[in-house]
MOPAC internal coordinates of N, CA, C and O (Angstrom, degrees):
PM7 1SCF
backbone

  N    0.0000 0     0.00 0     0.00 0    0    0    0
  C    1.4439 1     0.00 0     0.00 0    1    0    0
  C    1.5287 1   107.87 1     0.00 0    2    1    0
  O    1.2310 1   115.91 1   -53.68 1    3    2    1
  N    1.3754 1   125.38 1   126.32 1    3    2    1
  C    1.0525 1   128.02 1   159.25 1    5    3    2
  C    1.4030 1   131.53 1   -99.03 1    6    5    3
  O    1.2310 1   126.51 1   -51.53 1    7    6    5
  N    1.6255 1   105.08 1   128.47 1    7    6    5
  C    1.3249 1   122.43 1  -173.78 1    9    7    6
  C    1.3154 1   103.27 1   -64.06 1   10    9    7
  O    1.2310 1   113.11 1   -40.50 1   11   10    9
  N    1.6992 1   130.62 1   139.50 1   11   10    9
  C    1.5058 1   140.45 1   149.76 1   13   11   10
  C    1.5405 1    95.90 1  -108.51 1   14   13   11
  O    1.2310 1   118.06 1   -68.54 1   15   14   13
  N    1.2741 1   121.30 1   111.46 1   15   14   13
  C    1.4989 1   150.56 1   143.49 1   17   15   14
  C    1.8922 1   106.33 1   -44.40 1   18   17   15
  O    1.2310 1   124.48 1   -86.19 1   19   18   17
  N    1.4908 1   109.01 1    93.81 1   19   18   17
  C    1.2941 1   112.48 1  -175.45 1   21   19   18
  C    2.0339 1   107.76 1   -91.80 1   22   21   19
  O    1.2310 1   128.31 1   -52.63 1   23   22   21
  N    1.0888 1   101.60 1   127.37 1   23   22   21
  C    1.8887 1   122.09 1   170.44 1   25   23   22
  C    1.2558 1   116.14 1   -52.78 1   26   25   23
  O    1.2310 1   132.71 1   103.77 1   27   26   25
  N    1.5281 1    93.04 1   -76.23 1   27   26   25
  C    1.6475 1   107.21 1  -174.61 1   29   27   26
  C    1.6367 1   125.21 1   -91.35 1   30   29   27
  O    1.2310 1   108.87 1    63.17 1   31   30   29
  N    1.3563 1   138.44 1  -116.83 1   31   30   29
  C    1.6392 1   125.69 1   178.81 1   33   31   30
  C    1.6390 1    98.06 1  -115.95 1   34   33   31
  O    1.2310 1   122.21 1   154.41 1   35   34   33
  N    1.8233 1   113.38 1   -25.59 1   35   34   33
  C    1.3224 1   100.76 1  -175.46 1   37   35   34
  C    1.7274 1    81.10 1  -146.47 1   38   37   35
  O    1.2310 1   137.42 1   -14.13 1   39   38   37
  N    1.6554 1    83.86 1   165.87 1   39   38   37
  C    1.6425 1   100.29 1   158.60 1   41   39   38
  C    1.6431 1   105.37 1  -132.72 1   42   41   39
  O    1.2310 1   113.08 1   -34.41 1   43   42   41
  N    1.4048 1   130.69 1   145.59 1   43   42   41
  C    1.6202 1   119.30 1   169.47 1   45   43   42
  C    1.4958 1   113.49 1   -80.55 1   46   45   43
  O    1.2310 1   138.11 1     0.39 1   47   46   45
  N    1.0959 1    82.52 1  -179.61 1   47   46   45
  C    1.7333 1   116.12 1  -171.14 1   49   47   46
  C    1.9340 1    95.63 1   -56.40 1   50   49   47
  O    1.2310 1   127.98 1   121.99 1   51   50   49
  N    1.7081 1   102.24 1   -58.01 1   51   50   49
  C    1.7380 1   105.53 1   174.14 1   53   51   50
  C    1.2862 1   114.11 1   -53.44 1   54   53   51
  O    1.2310 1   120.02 1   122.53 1   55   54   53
  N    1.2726 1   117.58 1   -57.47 1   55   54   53
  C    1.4751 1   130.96 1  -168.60 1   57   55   54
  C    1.4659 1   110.66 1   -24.17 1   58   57   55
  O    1.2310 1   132.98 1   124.64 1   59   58   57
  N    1.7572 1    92.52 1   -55.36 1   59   58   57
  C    1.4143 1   114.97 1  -170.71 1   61   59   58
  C    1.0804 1   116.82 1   -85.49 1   62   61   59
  O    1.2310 1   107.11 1   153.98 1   63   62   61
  N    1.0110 1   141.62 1   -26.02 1   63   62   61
  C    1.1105 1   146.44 1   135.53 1   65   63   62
  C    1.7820 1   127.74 1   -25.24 1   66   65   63
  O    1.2310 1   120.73 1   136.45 1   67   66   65
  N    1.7359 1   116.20 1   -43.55 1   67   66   65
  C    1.1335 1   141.83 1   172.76 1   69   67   66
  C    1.2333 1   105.99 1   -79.46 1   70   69   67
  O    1.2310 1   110.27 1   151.09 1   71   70   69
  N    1.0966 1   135.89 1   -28.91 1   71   70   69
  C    1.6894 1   135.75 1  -166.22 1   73   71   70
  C    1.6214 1   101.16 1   -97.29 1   74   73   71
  O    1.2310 1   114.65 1   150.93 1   75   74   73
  N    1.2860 1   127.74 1   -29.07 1   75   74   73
  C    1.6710 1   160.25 1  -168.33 1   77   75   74
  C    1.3056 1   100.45 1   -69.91 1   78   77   75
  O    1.2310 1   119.21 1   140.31 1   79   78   77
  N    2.1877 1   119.11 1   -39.69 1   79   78   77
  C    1.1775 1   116.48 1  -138.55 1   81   79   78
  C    1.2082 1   150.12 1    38.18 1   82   81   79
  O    1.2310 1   119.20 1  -155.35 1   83   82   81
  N    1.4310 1   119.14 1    24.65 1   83   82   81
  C    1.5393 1   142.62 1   151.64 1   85   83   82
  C    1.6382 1    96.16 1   -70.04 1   86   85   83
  O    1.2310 1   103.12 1  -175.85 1   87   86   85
  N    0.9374 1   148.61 1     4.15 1   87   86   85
  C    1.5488 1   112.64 1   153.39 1   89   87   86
  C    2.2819 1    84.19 1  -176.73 1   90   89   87
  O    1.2310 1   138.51 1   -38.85 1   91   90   89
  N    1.6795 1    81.73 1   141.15 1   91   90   89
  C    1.9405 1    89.59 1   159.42 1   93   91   90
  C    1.4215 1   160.62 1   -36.37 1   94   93   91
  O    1.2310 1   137.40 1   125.81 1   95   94   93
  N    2.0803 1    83.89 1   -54.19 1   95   94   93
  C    1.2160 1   115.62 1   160.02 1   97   95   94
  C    1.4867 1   145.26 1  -131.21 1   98   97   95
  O    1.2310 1   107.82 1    50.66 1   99   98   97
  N    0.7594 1   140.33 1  -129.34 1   99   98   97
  C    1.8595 1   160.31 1   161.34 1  101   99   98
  C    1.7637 1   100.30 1   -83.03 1  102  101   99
  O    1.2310 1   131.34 1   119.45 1  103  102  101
  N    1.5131 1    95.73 1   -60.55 1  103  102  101
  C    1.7281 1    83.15 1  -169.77 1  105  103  102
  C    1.4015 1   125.18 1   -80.22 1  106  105  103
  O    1.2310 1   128.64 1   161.74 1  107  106  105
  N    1.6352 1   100.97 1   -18.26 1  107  106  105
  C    1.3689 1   102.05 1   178.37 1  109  107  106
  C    1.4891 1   114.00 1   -99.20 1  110  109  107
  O    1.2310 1   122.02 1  -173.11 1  111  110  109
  N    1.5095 1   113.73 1     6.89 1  111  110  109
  C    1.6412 1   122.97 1   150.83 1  113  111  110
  C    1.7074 1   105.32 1   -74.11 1  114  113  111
  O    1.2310 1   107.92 1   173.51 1  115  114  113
  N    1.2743 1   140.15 1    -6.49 1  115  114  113
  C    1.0853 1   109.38 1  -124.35 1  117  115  114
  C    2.3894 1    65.15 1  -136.50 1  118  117  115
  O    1.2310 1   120.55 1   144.49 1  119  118  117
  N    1.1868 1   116.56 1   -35.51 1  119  118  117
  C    1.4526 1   108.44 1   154.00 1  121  119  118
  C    1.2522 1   124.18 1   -95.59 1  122  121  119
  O    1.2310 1   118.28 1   175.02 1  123  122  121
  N    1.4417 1   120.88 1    -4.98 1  123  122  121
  C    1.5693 1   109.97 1   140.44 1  125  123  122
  C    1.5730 1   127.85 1   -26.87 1  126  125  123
  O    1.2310 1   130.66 1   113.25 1  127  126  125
  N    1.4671 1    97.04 1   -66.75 1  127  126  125
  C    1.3621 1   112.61 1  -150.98 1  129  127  126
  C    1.9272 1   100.09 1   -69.97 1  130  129  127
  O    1.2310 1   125.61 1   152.78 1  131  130  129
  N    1.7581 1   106.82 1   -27.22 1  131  130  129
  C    1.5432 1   100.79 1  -158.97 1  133  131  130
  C    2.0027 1    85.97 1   -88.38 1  134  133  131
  O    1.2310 1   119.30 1   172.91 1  135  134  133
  N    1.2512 1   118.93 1    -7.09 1  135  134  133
  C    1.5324 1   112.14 1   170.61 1  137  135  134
  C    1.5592 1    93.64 1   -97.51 1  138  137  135
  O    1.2310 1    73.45 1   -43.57 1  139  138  137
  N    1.1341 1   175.71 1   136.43 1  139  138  137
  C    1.5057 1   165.92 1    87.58 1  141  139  138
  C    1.4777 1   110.10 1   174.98 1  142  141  139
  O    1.2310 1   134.36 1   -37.79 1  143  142  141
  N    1.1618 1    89.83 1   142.21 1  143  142  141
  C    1.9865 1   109.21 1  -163.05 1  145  143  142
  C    1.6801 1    85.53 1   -90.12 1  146  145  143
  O    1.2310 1   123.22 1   -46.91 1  147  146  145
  N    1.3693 1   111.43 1   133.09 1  147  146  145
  C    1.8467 1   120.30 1  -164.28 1  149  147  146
  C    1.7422 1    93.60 1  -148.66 1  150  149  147
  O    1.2310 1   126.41 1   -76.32 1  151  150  149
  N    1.3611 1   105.28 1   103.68 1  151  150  149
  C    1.4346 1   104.56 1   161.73 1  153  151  150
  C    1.1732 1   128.87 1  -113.13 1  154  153  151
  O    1.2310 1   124.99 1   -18.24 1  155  154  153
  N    1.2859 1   108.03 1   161.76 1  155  154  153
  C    1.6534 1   117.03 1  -174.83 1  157  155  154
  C    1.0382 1   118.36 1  -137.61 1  158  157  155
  O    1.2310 1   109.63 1   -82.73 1  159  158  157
  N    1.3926 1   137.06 1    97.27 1  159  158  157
  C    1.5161 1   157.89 1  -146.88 1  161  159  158
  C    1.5941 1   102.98 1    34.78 1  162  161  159
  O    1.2310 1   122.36 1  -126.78 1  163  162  161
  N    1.5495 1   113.08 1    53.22 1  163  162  161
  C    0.9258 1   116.85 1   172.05 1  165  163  162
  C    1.5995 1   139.26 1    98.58 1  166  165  163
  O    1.2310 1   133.58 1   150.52 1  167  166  165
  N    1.1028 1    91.36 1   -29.48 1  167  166  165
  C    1.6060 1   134.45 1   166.35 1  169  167  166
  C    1.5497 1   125.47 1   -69.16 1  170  169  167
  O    1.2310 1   114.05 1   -77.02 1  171  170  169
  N    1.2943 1   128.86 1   102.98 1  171  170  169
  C    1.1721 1   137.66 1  -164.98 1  173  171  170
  C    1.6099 1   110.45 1   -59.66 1  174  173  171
  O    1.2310 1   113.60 1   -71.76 1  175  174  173
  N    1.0540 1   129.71 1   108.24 1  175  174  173
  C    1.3262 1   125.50 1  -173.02 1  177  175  174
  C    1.3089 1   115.02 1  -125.92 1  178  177  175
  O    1.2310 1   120.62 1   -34.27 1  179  178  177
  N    1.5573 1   116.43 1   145.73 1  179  178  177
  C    1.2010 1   132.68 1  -169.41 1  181  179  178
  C    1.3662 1   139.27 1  -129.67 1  182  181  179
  O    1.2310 1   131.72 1  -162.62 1  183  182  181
  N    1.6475 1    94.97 1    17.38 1  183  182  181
  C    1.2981 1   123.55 1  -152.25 1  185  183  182
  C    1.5900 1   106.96 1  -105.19 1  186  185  183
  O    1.2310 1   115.62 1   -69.86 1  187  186  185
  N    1.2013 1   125.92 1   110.14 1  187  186  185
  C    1.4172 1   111.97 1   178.26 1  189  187  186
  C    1.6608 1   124.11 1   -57.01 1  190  189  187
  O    1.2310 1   131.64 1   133.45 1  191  190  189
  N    1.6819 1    95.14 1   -46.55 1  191  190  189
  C    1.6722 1   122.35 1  -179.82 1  193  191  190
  C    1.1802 1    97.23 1   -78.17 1  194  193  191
  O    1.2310 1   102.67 1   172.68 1  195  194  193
  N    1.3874 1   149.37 1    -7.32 1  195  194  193
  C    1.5623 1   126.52 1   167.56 1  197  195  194
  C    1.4071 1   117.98 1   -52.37 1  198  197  195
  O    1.2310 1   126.70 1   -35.62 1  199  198  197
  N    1.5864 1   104.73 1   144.38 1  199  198  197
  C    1.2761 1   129.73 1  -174.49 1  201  199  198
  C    1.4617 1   115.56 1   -37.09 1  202  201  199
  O    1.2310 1    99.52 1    16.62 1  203  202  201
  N    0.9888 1   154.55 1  -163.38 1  203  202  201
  C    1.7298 1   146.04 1   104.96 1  205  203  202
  C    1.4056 1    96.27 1  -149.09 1  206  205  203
  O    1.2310 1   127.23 1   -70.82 1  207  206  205
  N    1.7445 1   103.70 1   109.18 1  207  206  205
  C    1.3198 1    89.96 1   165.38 1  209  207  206
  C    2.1637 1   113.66 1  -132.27 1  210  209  207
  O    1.2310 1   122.61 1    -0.96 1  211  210  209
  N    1.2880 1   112.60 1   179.04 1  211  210  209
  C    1.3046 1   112.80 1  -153.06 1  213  211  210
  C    1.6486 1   118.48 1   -39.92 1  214  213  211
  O    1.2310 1   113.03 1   -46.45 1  215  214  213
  N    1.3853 1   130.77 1   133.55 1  215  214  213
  C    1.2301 1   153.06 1  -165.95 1  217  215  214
  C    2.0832 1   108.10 1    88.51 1  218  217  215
  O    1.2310 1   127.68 1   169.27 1  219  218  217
  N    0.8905 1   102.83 1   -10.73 1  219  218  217
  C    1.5752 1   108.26 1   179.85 1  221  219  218
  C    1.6504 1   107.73 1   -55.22 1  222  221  219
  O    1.2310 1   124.66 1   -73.58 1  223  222  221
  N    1.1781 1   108.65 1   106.42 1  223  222  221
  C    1.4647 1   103.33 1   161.97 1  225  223  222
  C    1.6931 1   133.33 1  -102.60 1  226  225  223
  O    1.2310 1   121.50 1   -49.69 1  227  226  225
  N    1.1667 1   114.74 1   130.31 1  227  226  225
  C    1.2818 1   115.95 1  -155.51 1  229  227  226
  C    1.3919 1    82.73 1  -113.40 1  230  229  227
  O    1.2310 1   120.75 1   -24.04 1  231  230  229
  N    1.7131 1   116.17 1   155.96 1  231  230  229
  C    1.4063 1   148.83 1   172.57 1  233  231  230
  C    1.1640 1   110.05 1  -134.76 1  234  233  231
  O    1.2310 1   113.13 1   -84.53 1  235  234  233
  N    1.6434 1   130.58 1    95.47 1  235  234  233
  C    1.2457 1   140.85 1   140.27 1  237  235  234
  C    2.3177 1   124.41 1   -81.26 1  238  237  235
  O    1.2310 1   132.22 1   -72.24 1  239  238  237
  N    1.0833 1    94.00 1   107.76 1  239  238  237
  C    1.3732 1    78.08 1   162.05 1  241  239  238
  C    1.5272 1   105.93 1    83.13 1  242  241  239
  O    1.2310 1   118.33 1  -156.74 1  243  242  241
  N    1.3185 1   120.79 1    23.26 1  243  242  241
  C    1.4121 1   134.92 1  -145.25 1  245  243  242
  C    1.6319 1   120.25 1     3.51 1  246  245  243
  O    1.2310 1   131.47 1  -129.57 1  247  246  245
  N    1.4134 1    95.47 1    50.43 1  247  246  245
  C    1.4734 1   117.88 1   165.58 1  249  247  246
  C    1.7788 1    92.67 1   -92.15 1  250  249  247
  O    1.2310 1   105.14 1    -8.84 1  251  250  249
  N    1.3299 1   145.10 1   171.16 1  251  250  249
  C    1.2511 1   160.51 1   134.32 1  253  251  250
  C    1.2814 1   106.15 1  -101.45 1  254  253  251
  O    1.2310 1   121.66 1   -26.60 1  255  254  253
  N    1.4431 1   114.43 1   153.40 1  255  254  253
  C    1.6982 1   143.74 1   166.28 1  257  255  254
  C    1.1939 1   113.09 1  -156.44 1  258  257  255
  O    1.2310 1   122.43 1   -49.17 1  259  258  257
  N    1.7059 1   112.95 1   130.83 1  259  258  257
  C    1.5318 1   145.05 1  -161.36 1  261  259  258
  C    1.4178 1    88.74 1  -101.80 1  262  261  259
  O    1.2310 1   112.82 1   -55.56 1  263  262  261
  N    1.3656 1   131.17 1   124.44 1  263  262  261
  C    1.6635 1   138.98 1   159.02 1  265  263  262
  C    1.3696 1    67.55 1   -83.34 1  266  265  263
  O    1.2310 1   119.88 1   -23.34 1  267  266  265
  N    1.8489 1   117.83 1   156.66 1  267  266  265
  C    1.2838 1   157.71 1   168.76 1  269  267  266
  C    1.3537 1   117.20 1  -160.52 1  270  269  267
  O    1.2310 1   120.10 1   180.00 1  271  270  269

């Protein structure tokens, strides 16, 4: 599982995605998500702008990542 070390109160679903290097931008986060199964504490999510904030674990790609 890899830890993402969060700055501010949240980071999104894109953000992280962008910092991850799974995709460039906004739009190509944004057909990421409707091609690839992306969870968030388990929870199938589809949201580029969703929240993620500290203890949230997200599963892309059955990789895991810990917001901390």
């Amino acid at each position: 599982m890899k830890e993402i070390k969060l700055i501010g109160e949240y980071i999104t679903l894109g953000q992280l995605l962008k910092l991850e290097n799974y995709v460039l931008t906004g739009g190509e986060a944004k057909i990421f998500l409707t091609d690839n199964k992306i969870y968030v504490n388990d929870i199938l999510e589809n949201r580029r702008g969703r929240k993620l904030y500290i203890n949230d674990v997200i599963k892309i790609n059955n990789k895991l990542y810990k917001i901390i």
